[in-house]
Phi, psi and omega in degrees: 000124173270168183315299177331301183300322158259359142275346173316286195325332211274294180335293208296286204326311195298321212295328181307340180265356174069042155309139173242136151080049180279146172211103172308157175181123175280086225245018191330133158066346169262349188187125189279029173275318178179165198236001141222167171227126149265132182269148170202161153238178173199154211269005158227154167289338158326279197294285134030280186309297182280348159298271180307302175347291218300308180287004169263336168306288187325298192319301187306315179305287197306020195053028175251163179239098162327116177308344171156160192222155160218167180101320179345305185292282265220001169056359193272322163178158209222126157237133174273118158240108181309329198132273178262339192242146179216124191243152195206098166249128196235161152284147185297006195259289191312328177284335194280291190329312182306301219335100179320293187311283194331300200306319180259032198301327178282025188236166212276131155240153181196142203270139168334136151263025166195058159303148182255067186284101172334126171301000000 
C-alpha cells in the first residue's frame, strides 16, 4: 500500500470515529523515522482508545502490518507505527502540551477536510 493511501485509510478510521483536529505532516527528508505523521484528538482516553483500536483494525483489513503501538492503555495518547506513516492520537490537553505541528512547523502540514473541530 502506498503511503498517500495509508494515510487516506488512517483519516477515514479516525474521521469514522469522530476524531477532532486531524493533521498529516509531511515529514519525507526531515527524519529517517518515518515519512509521515497524523495528528489526530480524541475527547476521552475512551475515545483515545477506541480511535487507535479503529485505525489498527482498518490497516489490518488491508494487509497492512504495524510495526508496532504504545499507550493504549493509558488513552492519554497512543502512538501507531505504521512504518512510513506514525499515527498520534491525543487527548486535547496532552496535544495542546506536546505541539507537534510547532515542533514540525517547517515541514509540509495539512488538516483533514472533515475534521470534526469542536464548535
Amino acid at each position: 500500500m502506498h503511503n498517500e493511501a495509508l494515510v487516506q485509510l488512517a483519516i477515514a478510521a479516525l474521521e469514522d470515529l469522530k476524531a477532532q483536529d486531524i493533521v498529516t505532516i509531511d515529514v519525507r527528508g526531515k527524519t529517517s523515522v518515518t515519512d509521515y505523521m497524523v495528528i489526530a484528538s480524541g475527547t476521552s482516553s475512551r475515545h483515545v482508545k477506541s480511535l487507535a483500536d479503529n485505525v489498527l483494525e482498518k490497516v489490518k483489513e488491508q494487509g497492512v502490518r504495524p510495526l508496532g503501538s504504545e499507550g493504549l492503555e493509558g488513552g492519554e495518547w497512543a502512538l501507531l507505527d505504521l512504518g512510513d506513516v506514525v499515527v498520534h492520537v491525543m487527548q486535547v490537553p496532552t496535544r495542546q502540551f506536546y505541539d507537534l505541528e510547532r515542533l514540525w512547523q517547517g515541514a509540509e502540514q495539512s488538516r483533514a477536510q472533515h475534521s470534526h473541530d469542536p464548535e
